[in-house]
MITI-574124 format. One record per residue (C-alpha): residue in three letters; x, y, z negated. Coordinates in Angstrom, 3 decimals. Layout:
N
<site "ALA"; <X; Y; Z>> ...
//
This chain:
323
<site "UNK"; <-3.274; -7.311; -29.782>> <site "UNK"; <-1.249; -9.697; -27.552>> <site "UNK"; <-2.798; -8.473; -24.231>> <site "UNK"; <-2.269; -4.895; -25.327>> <site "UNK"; <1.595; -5.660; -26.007>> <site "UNK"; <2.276; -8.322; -23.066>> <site "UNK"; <0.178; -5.130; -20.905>> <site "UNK"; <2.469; -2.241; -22.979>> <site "UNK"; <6.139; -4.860; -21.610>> <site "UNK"; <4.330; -4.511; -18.440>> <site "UNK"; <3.507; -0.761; -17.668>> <site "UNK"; <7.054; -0.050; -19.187>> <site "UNK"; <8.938; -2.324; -17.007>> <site "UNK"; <7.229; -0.704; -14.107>> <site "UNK"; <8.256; 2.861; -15.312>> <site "UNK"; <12.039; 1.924; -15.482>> <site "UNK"; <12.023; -0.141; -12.709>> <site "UNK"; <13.303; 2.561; -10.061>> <site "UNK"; <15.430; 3.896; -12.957>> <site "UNK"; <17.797; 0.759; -13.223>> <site "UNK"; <17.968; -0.554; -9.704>> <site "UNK"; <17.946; 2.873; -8.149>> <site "UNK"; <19.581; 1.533; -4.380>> <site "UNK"; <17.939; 2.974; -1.722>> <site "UNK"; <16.847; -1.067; -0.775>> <site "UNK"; <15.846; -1.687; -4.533>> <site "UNK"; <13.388; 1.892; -4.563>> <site "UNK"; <11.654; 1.226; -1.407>> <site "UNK"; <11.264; -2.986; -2.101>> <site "UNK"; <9.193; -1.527; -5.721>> <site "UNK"; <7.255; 1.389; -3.740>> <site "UNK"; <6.146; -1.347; -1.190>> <site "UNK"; <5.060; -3.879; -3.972>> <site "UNK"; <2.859; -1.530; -5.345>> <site "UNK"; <1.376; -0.466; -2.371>> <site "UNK"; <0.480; -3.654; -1.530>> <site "UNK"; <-0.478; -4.842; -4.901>> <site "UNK"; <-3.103; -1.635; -4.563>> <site "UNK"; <-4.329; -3.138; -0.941>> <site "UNK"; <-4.967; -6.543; -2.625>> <site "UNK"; <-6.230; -5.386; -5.808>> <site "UNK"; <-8.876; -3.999; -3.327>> <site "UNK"; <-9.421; -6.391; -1.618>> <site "UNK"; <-9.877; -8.735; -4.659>> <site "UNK"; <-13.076; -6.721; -5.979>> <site "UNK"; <-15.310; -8.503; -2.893>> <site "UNK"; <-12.935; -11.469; -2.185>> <site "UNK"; <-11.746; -12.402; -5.957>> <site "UNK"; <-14.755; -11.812; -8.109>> <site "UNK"; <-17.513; -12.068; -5.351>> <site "UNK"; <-16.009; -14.573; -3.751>> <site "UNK"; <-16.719; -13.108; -0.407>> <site "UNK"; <-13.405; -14.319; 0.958>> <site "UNK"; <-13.363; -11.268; 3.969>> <site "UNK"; <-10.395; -11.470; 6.498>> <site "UNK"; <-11.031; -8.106; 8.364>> <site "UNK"; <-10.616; -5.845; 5.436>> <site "UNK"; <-7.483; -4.170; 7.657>> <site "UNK"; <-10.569; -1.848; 9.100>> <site "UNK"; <-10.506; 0.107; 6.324>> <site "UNK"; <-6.966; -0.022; 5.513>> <site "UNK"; <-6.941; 1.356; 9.316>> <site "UNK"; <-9.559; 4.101; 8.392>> <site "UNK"; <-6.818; 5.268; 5.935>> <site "UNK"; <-4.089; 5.563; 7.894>> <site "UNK"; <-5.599; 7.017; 11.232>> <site "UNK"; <-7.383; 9.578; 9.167>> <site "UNK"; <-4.088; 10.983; 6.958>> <site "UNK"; <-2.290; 10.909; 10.428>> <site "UNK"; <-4.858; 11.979; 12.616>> <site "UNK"; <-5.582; 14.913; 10.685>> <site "UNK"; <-2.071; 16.260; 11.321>> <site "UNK"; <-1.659; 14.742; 14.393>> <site "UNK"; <-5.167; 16.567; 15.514>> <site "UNK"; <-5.837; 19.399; 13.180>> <site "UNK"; <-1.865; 20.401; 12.299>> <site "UNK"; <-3.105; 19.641; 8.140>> <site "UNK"; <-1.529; 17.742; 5.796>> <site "UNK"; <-1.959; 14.015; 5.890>> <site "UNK"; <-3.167; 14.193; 2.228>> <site "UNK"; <-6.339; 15.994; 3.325>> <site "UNK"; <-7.404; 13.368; 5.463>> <site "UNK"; <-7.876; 10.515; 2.462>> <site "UNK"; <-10.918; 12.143; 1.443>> <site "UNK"; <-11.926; 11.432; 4.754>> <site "UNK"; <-11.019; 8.072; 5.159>> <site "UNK"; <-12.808; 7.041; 2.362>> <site "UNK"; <-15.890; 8.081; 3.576>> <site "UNK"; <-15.477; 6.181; 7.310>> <site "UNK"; <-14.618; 3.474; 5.337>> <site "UNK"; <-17.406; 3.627; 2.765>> <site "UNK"; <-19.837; 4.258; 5.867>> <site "UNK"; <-18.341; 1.152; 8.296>> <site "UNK"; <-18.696; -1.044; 4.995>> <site "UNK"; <-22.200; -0.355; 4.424>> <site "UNK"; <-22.955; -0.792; 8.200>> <site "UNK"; <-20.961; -4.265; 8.260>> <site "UNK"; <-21.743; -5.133; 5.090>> <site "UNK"; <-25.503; -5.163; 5.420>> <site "UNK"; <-25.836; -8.075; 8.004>> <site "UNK"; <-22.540; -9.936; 7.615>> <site "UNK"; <-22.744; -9.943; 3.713>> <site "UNK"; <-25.937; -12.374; 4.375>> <site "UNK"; <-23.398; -15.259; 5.542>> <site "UNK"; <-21.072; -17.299; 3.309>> <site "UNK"; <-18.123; -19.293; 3.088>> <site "UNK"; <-16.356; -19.345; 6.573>> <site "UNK"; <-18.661; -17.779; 8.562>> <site "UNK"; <-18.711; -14.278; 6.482>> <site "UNK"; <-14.743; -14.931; 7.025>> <site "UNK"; <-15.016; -15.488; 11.297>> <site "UNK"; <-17.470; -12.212; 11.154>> <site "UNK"; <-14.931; -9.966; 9.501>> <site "UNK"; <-12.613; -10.954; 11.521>> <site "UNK"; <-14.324; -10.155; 14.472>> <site "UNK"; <-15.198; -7.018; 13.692>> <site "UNK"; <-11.581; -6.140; 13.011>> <site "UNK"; <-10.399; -7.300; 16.264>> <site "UNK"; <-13.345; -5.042; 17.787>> <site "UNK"; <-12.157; -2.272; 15.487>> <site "UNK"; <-8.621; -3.081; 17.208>> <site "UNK"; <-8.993; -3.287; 20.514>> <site "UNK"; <-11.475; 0.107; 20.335>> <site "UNK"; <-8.321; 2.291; 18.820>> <site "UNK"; <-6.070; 0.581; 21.677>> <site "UNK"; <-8.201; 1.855; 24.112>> <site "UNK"; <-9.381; 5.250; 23.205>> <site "UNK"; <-6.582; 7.847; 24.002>> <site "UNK"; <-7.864; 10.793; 21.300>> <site "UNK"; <-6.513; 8.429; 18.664>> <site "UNK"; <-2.806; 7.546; 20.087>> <site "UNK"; <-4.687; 4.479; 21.879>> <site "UNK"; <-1.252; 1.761; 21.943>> <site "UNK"; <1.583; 4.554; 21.363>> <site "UNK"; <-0.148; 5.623; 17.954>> <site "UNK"; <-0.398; 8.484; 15.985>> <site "UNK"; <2.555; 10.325; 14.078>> <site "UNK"; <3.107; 13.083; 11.008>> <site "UNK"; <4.976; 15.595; 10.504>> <site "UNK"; <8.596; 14.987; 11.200>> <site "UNK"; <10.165; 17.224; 8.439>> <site "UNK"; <7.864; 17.981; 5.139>> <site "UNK"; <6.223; 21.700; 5.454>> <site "UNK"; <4.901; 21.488; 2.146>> <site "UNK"; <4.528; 19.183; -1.156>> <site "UNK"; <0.938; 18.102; 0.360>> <site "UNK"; <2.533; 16.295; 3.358>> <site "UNK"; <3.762; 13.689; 1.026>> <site "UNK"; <6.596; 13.296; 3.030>> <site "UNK"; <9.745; 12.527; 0.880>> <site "UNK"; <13.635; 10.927; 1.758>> <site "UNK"; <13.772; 9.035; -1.088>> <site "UNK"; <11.373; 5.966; -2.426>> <site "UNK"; <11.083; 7.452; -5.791>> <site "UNK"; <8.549; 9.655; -5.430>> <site "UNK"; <6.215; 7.121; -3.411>> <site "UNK"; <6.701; 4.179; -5.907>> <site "UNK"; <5.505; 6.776; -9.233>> <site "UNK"; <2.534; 7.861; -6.720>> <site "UNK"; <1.656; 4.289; -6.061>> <site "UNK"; <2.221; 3.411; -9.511>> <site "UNK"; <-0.170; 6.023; -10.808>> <site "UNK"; <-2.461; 5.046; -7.974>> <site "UNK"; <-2.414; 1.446; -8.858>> <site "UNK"; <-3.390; 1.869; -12.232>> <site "UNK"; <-6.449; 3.844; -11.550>> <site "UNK"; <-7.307; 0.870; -9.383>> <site "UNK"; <-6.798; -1.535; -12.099>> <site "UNK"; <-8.385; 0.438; -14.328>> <site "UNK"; <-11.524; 0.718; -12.489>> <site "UNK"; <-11.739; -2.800; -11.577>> <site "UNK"; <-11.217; -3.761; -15.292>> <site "UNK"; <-14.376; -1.473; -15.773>> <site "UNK"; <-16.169; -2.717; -13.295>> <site "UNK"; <-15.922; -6.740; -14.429>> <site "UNK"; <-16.674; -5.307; -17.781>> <site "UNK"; <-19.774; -3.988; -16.553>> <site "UNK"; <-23.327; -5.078; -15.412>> <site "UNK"; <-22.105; -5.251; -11.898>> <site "UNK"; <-19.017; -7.698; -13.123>> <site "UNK"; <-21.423; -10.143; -14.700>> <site "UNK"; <-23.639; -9.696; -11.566>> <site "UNK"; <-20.791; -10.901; -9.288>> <site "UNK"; <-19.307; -13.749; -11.419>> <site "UNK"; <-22.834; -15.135; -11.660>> <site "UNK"; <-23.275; -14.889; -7.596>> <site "UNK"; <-19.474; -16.167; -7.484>> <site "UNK"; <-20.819; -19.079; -9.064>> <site "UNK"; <-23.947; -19.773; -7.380>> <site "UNK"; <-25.431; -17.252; -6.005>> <site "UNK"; <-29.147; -18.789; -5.583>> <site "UNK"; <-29.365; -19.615; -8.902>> <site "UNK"; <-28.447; -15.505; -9.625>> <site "UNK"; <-31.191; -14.829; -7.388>> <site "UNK"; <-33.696; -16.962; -9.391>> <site "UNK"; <-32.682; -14.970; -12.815>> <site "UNK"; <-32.987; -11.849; -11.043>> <site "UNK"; <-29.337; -10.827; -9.867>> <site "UNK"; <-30.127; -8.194; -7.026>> <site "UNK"; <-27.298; -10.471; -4.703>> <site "UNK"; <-27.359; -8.316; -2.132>> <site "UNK"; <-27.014; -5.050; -3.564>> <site "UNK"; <-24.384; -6.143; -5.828>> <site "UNK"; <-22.255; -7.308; -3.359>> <site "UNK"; <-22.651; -4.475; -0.907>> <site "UNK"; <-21.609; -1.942; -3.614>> <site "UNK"; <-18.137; -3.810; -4.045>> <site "UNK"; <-17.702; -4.019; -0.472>> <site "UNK"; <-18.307; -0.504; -0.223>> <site "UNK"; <-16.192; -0.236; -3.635>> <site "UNK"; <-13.431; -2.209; -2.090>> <site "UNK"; <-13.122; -0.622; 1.080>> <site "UNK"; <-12.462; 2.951; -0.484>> <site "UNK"; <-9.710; 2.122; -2.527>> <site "UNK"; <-7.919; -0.252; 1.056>> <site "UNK"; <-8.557; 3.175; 2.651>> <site "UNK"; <-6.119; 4.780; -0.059>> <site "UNK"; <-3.976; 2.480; 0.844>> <site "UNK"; <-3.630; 2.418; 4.604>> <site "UNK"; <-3.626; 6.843; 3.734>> <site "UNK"; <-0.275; 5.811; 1.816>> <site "UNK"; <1.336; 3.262; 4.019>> <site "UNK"; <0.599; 5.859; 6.817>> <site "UNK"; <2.202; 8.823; 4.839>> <site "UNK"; <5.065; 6.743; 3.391>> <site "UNK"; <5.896; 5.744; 6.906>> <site "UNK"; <5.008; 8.647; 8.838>> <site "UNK"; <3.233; 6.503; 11.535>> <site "UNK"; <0.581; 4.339; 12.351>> <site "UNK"; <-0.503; 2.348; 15.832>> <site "UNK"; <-3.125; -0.743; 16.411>> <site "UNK"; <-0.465; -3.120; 15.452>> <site "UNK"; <0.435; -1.287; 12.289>> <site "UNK"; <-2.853; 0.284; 10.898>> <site "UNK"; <-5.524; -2.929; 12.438>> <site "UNK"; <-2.909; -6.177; 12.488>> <site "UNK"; <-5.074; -8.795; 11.327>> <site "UNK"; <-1.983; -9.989; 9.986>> <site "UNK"; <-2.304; -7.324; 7.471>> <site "UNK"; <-5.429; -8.409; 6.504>> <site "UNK"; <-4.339; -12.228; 5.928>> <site "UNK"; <-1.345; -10.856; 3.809>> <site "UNK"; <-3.431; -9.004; 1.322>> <site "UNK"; <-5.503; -12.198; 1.082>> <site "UNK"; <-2.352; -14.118; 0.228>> <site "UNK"; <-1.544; -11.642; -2.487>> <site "UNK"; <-4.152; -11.845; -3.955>> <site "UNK"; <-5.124; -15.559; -3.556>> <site "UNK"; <-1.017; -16.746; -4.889>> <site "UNK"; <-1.357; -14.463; -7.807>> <site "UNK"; <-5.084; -15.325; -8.753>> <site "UNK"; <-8.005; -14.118; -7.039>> <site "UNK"; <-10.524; -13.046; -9.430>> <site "UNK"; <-7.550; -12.178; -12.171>> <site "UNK"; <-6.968; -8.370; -12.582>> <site "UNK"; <-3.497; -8.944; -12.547>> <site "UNK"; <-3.679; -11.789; -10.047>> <site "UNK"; <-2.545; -9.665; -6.956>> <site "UNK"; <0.002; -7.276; -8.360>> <site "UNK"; <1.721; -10.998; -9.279>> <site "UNK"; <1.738; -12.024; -5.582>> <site "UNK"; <2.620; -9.019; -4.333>> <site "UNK"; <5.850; -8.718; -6.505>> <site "UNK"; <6.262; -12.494; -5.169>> <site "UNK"; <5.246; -12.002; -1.639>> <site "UNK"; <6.708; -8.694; -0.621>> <site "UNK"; <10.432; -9.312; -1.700>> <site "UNK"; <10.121; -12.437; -0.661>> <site "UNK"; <9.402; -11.328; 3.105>> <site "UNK"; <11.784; -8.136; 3.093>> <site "UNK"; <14.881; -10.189; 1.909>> <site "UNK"; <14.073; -12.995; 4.791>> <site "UNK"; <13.483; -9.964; 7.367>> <site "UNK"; <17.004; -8.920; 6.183>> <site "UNK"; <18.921; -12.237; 6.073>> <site "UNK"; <17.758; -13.704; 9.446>> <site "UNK"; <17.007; -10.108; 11.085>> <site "UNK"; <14.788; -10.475; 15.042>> <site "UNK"; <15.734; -13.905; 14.776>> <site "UNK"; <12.879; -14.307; 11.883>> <site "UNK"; <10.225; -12.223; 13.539>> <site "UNK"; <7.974; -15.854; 13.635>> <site "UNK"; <9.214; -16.891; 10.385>> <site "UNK"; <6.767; -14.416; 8.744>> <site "UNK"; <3.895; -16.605; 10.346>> <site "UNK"; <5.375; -20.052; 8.985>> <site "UNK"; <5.378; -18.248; 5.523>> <site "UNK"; <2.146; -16.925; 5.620>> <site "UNK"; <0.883; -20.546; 6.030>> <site "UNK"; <3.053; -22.953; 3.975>> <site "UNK"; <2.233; -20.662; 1.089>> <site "UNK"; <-1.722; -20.749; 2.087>> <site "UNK"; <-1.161; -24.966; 2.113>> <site "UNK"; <0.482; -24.965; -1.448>> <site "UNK"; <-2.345; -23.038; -3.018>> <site "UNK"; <-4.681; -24.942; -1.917>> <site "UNK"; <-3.398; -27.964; -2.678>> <site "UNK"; <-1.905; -27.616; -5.968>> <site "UNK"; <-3.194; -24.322; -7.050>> <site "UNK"; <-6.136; -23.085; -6.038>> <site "UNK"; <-7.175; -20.990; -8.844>> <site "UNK"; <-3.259; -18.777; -8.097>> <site "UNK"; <-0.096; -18.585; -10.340>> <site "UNK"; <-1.754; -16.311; -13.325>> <site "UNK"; <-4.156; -19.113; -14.063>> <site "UNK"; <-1.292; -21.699; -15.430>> <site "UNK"; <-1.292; -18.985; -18.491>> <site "UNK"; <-4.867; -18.427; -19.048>> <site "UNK"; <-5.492; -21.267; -21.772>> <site "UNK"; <-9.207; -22.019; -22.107>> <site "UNK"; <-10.511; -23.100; -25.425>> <site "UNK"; <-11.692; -26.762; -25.720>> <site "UNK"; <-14.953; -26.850; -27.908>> <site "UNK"; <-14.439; -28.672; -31.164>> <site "UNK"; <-17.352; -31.154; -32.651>> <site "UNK"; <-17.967; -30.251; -35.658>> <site "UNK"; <-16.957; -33.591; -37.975>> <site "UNK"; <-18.224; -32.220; -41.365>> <site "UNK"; <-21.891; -31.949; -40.305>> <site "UNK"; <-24.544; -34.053; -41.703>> <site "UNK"; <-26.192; -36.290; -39.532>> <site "UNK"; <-29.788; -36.826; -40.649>> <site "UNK"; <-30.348; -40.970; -40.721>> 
//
């Protein structure tokens, strides 16, 4: 009864949000905390509960975005029709990178991703049917309500919203499920899930796969809400160490853990990008990694976990003790 109230305070705090700071600034700041709490939600299904801690997960948040642009920018549709695609490339490059790199762990799953990402990168820079460095763009004025392309922040931030509940939702479903007890026990150790019988593999290729459809939604949104995408934007690894941050300072492995450092992270970098303007453009950097020191120093397990009070078991002090 106390989750379903605390969660109740929660969903209707989100709903008024835009409704009592309605500024142009304040809209936009609550549309991009959701769309990156969706991102890192994502990314938390193979990093938070499989602990498969994977630092080139911006390839499919760039499968989202080049496919909602490119299939205007190409094909003169809507950038909504092109999610559906994007999911699948996605799906598909996860199950072909997941299948040998998912057989490493710890650091060296991390230095593969990464490398595949910068691969991923340097391909799209190069290859002139998909913008190569200049990028791809959508349509400049909105033709119809499936271009998704609106002046004001309001409409994105109830689409993310709505968006970013599904996710939860599913990933709530998921941990509740066979294939959440799977990946807590091969969190934990994952020979010893192998000896009981825990098909490792396949259980962690199915929420790589799992994860990388719902970072393809949303790179599709980032790409629609900003009408653009390049290498820099749509395959930075930077984006790809951000969503880990989110998701790491809120609680990685908590289904509420990244939408926490998201509403943390994200105002916290668009207020310094206003205060200190070009002058900050490396400050983002020094951020990134003072807050990636703290956590690991003094808390590792992310903010969420200070309130998540574990029982102590009691001895029993009325039992008999035969002589």
């Amino acid at each position: 009864m106390r989750r379903l109230i605390w969660l109740s305070v929660v969903a209707a705090i989100a709903i008024a949000y835009p409704l009592l700071l309605s500024s142009p600034f304040q809209q936009r700041l609550g549309a991009l905390v959701l769309l990156y709490a969706i991102a890192a939600s994502a990314w938390n299904i193979v990093g938070g509960y499989a602990g498969q801690v994977s630092v080139g997960h911006v390839v499919f948040f760039g499968c989202g975005a080049y496919a909602a642009m490119g299939s205007y920018a190409k094909f003169g549709l809507s950038p909504l029709f092109g999610v559906p695609g994007g999911i699948v490339i996605a799906v598909g490059l996860a199950a072909i990178i997941g299948v040998p790199t998912l057989r490493l762990s710890g650091h060296y799953f991390s230095m593969a991703t990464i490398a595949v990402a910068e691969t991923m990168r340097l391909i799209v820079t190069n290859t002139d049917w998909l913008g190569a460095a200049v990028g791809l763009s959508g349509p400049t004025v909105p033709r119809n309500i499936f271009d998704l392309s609106f002046l004001s922040s309001l409409p994105y931030y109830y689409l993310f919203l709505v968006i970013l509940a599904v996710t939860l939702f599913i990933t709530w479903w998921m941990t509740n499920s066979r294939m959440g007890f799977y990946l807590r026990a091969i969190k934990d150790s994952e020979r010893a899930a192998r000896s009981l019988g825990a098909p490792a593999s396949r259980t962690k290729l199915y929420a790589y796969m799992l994860s990388a459809a719902f970072t393809s939604v949303a790179g599709a949104l980032y790409a629609m809400m900003f009408g653009f995408v390049d290498p820099e934007s749509g395959l930075g690894i930077l984006i790809s160490v951000k969503i880990l941050i989110m998701a790491a300072l809120g609680g990685a492995g908590l289904l509420f853990g990244p939408l926490v450092g998201a509403a943390i992270l994200v105002p916290l970098e668009e207020i310094s990008n206003s205060w200190l303007g070009g002058r900050g453009a490396g400050l983002t950097f020094v951020l990134y990694g003072a807050i990636i020191v703290l956590i690991a120093r003094f808390q590792p397990g992310g903010l969420l976990s200070l309130f998540t009070r574990r029982r102590k078991p009691t001895s029993d002090t009325g039992a008999s003790h035969a002589p």
